[in-house]
C-alpha positions in Angstrom: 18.9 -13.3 24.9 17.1 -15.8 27.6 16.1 -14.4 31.0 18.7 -16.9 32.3 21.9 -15.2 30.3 20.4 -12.1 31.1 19.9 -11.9 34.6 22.3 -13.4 37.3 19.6 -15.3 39.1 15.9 -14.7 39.7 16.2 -12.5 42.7 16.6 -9.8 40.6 12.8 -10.2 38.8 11.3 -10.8 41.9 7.9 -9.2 42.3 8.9 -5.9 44.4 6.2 -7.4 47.1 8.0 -10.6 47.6 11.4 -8.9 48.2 10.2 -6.8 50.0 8.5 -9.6 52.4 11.7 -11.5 52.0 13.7 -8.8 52.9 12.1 -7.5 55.9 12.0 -11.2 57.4 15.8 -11.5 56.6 16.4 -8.2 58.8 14.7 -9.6 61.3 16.8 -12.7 61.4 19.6 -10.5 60.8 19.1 -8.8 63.5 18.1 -11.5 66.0 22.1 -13.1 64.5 23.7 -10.0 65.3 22.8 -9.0 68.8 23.5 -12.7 69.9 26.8 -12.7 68.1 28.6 -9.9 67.4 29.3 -7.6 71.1 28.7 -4.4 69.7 25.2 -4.6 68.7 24.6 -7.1 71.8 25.2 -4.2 74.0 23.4 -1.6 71.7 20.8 -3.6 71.4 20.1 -5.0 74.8 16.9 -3.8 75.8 15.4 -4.2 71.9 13.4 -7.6 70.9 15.5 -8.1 67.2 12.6 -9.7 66.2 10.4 -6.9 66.4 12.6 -4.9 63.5 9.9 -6.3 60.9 9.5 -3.5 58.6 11.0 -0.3 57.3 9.6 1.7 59.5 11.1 -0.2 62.8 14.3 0.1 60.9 14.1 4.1 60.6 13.6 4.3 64.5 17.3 2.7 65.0 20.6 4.8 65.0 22.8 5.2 62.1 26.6 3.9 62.2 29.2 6.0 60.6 32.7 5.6 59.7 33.9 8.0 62.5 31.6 6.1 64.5 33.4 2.9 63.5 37.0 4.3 64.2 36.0 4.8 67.3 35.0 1.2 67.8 37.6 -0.2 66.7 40.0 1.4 68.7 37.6 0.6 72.0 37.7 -2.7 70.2 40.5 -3.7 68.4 40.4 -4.8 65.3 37.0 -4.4 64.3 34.8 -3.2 67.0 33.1 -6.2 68.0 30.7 -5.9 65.0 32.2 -9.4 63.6 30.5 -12.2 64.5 33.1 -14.7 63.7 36.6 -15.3 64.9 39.1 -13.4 63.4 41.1 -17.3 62.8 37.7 -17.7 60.8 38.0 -14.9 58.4 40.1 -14.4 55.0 41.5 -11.2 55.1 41.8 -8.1 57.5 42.2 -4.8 54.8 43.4 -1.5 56.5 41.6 1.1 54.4 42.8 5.2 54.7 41.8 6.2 58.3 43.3 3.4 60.3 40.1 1.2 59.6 39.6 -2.1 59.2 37.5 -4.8 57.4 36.9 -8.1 57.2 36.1 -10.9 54.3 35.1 -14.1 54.5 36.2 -17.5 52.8 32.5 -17.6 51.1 31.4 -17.7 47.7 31.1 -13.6 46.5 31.3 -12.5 49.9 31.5 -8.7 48.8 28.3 -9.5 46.4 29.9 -8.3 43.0 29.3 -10.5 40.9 25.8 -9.4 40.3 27.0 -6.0 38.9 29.4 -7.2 36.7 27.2 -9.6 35.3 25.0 -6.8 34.2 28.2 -4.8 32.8 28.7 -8.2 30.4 30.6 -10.5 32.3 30.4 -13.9 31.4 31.7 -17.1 32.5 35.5 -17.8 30.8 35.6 -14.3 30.1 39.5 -12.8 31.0 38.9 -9.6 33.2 41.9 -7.3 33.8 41.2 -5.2 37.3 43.0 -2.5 38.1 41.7 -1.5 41.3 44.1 -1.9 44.2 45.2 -5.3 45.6 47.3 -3.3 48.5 45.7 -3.4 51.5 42.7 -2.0 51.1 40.2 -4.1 49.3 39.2 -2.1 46.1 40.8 -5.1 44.0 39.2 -8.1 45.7 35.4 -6.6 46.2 34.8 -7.2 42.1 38.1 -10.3 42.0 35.6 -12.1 44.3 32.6 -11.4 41.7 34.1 -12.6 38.8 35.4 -15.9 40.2 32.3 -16.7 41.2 31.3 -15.9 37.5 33.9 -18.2 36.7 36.2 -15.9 34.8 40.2 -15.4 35.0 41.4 -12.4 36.4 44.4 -10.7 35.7 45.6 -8.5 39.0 46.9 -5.6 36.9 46.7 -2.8 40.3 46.7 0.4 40.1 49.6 2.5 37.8 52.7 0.8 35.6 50.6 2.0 32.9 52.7 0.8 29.6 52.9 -2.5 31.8 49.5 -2.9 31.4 49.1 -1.9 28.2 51.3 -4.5 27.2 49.7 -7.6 29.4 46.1 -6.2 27.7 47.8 -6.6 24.1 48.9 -10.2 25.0 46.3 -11.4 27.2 43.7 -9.8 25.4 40.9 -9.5 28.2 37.5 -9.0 27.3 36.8 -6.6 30.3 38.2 -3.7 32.1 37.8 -3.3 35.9 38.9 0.3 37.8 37.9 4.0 37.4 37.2 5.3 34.2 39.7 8.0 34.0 42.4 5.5 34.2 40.5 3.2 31.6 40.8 6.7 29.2 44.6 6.7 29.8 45.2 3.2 29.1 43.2 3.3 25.3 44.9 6.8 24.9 48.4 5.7 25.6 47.7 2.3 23.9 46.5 4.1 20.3 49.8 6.3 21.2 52.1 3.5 21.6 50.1 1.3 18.2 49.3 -1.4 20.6 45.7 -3.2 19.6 43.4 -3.4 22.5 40.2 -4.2 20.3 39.4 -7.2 22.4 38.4 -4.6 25.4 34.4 -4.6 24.7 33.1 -3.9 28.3 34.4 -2.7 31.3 32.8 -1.9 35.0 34.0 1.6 36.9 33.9 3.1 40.0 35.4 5.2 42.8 35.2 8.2 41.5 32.4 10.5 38.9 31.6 9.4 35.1 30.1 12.0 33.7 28.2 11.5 30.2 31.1 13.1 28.5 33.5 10.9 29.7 31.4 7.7 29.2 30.9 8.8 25.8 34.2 9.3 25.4 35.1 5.8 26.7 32.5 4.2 24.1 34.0 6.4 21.3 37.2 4.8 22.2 36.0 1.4 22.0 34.8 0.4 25.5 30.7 0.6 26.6 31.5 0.9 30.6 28.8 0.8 33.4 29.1 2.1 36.9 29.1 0.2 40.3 28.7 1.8 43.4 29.7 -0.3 46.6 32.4 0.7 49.7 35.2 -1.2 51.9 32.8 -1.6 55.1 29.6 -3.0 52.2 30.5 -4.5 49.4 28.0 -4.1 46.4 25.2 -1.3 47.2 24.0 -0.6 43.8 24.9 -0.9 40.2 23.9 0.2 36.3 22.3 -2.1 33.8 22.5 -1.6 29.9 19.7 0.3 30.1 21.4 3.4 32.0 18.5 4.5 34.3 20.0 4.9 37.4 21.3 2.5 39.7 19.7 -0.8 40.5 20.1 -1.9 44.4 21.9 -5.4 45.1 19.6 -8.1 46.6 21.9 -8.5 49.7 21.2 -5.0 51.1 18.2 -2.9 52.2 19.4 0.8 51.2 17.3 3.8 53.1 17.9 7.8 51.7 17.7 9.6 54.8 17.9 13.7 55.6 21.7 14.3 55.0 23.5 13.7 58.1 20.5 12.8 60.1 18.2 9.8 60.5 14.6 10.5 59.1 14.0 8.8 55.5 12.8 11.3 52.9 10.5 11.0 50.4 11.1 9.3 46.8 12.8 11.5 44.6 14.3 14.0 47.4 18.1 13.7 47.4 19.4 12.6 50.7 22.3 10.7 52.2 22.7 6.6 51.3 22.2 4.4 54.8 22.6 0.5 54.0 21.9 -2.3 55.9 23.9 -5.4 55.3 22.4 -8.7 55.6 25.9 -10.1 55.4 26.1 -12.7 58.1 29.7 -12.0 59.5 30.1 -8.0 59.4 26.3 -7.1 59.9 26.2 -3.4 59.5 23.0 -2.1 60.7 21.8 1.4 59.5 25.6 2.5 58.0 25.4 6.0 56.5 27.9 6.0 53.8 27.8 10.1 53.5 27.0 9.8 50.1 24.4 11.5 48.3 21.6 10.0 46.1 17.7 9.6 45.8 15.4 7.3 45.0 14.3 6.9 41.8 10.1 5.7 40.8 9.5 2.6 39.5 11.5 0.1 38.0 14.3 -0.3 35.8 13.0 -0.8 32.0 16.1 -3.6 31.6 13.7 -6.2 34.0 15.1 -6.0 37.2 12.4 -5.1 40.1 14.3 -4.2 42.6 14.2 0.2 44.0 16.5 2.0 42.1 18.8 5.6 43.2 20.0 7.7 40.6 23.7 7.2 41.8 26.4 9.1 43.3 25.5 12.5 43.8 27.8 14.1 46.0 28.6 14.1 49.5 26.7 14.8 52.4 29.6 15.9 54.8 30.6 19.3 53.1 28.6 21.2 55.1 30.3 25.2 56.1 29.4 27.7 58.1 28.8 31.4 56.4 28.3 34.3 58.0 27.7 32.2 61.5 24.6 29.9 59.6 25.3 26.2 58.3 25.4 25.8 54.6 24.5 22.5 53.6 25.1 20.4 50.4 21.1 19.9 50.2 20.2 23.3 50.5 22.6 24.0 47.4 20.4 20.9 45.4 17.4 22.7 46.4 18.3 25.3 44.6 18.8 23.6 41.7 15.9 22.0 41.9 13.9 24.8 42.1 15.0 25.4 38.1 14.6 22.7 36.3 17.4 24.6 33.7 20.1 24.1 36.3 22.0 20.7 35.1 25.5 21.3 37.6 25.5 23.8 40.4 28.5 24.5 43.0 28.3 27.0 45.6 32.2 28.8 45.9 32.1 30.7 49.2 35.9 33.4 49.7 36.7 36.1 51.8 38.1 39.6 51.0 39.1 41.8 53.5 37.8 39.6 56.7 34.7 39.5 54.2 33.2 36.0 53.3 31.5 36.4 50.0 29.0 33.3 48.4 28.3 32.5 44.8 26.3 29.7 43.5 28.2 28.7 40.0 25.9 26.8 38.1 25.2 25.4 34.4 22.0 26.0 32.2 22.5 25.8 28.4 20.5 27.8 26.1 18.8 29.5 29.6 17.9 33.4 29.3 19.8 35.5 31.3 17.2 36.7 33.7 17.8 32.8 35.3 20.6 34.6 37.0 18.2 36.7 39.3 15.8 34.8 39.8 18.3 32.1 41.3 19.7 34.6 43.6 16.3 35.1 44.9 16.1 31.0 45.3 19.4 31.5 47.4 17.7 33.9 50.0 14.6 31.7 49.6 16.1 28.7 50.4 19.0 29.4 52.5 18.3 32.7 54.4 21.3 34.3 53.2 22.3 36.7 50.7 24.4 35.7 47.7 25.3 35.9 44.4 24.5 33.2 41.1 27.0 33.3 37.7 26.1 31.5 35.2 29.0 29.5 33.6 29.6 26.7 31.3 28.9 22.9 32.7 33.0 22.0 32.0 34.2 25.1 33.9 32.4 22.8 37.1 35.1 19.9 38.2 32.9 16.7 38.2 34.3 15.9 42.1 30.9 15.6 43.6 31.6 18.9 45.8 28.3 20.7 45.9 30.2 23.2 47.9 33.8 25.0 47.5 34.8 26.6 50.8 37.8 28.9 48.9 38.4 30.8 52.5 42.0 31.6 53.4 42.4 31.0 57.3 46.3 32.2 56.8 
């Protein structure tokens, strides 16, 4: 295969220096665009020189943006708190995701930057993609529609359920490639095999929104289908996404992604799992400093498919499931540092319940093959690590749901 088929442009084997140059002088045009066109970060920002955020380090010092940050603006600033630069006569669409918030598109080419990700995932021009993300309101569907017509590839707008329906339009349209999470991909080719109808054409397929754990990937390829992830949200677009090679997740070229301390501000070191901040470089909806409150970390080097550019080991959880037991914060990260700690540990969920006005804490995790003896010595990691007393069980890695939820708060409150 030539570089050119295999890569979507050359921005993606740039040398890590030169992206790194040409990134930091696009935030600092970025910036110097957004405080002098879009209110919010014109008030924000008054008494800061954009042109003096340079490097990744002048980034760091500025203040993160979350979503309850943005509901907020929005309602002081209807429709999407003065962070849009243009008009809203000048814009596409206006989505209303869950939460009463808003977003914007654009009538430019990939505007939600997708079409790099499913390139890796085997999309090629004249390919027939079926997508089966939602095209109501929210913009799920159009973030990867917009991709693939930039491609140049047909899409067929198949939405979310009416699963025989689809089934059917697959066995007459015959797409090439599957768009939407993977556990509905696994019902489609389940029911299809049920029903005898022959979805063979279905190679490749890109998945998101929710966990793929290796078992269900495998099962996915063993049912004809070799999916990759893409990880991206409403406010972004594309943030990251797999290659064929399956080492983590590569970061798009139109976003400078930071892994911060989970909920806070302060980058943490390469490797350490912390909480996903982007900022967008996306002209109309410039997002400075967003934190997404997902969990992830950065991974060392490069990616051994040819792409250059940082790499996180994808979605890891969320960083807002933070409890309080026995009058202390329990935090997600704590619970990975744990884990960490024993290098046996591959899924770990603390389960915290009361008894008798009693809260009680066990860390649930999954070692295979481990001795015993792992047991106590994580319990000691728990005090370690945490300060407080509880309890470890070792269990088997299926009895763990695959949500992401690095803690289960099982309290009653009745």
């Amino acid at each position: 295969m030539s570089s050119a088929d295999e890569f979507y442009d050359d921005l993606e084997i740039r040398d890590p220096q030169q992206r790194e140059d040409e990134l930091m002088a696009a935030l600092s045009a970025q910036m110097t665009h957004a405080k002098a066109n879009a209110p919010h970060y014109g008030e924000v920002f008054a008494d800061l020189d954009p042109a003096s955020i340079n490097s990744r380090d002048a980034l760091a010092a500025l203040p993160t943006t979350r979503k309850s940050d943005l509901a907020a603006l929005q309602k002081k600033n209807p429709p999407l708190g003065g962070i849009n630069t243009v008009p809203l006569s000048e814009l596409s669409h206006i989505f209303a995701s869950p939460g009463g918030l808003y977003e914007p598109d654009a009538p430019r080419k990939d505007y939600w930057r997708y079409a790099r990700a499913l390139w890796a995932a085997g999309v090629r021009p004249g390919n027939i993609v079926h997508n089966t993300f939602s095209y109501h309101l929210t913009p799920a569907a159009m973030l990867v529609e917009s991709g693939c017509r930039a491609i140049g590839c047909p899409v067929v707008p198949g939405g979310v359920g009416n699963t025989e329906i689809q089934i059917q339009l697959m066995a007459d349209l015959k797409p090439d490639f599957f768009i939407g999470t993977p556990s509905f991909l696994r019902i489609v080719l389940t029911k299809a095999k049920e029903l005898g109808h022959d979805l063979s054409n279905l190679k490749n397929g890109l998945v998101g929104a929710e966990a793929l754990p290796p078992s269900l990937r495998q099962e996915l390829s063993d049912l004809g289908v070799s999916v990759l992830q893409g990880y991206g949200t409403a406010d972004l677009g594309n943030v990251a996404y797999e290659s064929k090679a399956i080492e983590g997740m590569i970061i798009d070229e139109g976003v400078i992604v930071e892994i911060v301390e989970p909920l806070g501000t302060k980058p943490v070191a390469i490797g350490e799992v912390g909480e996903v901040v982007v900022t967008t470089l996306n002209p109309t909806y410039p997002l400075v400093r967003f934190a997404t409150g997902d969990l992830s970390a950065i991974l060392p080097g490069t990616s051994p498919c040819g792409r250059t550019n940082m790499r996180i080991r994808g979605w890891m959880g969320r960083a807002d499931q933070s409890t309080k037991f026995k009058g202390m914060f329990v935090h997600p990260s704590g619970i990975m540092q744990i884990a960490g700690r024993h290098p046996e540990i591959v899924k770990a969920r603390m389960v915290i319940t009361s008894q008798d006005n009693n809260d009680f804490m066990t860390l649930k995790f999954a070692a295979p093959g481990a001795d015993p003896s792992l047991v106590k010595a994580v319990e000691d990691s728990i005090q370690t690590v945490l300060k407080l007393r509880g309890s470890a069980e070792l269990v088997e890695a299926d009895s763990l749901p695959d949500d992401g939820l690095a803690i289960e708060d099982a309290r009653s409150y009745e």
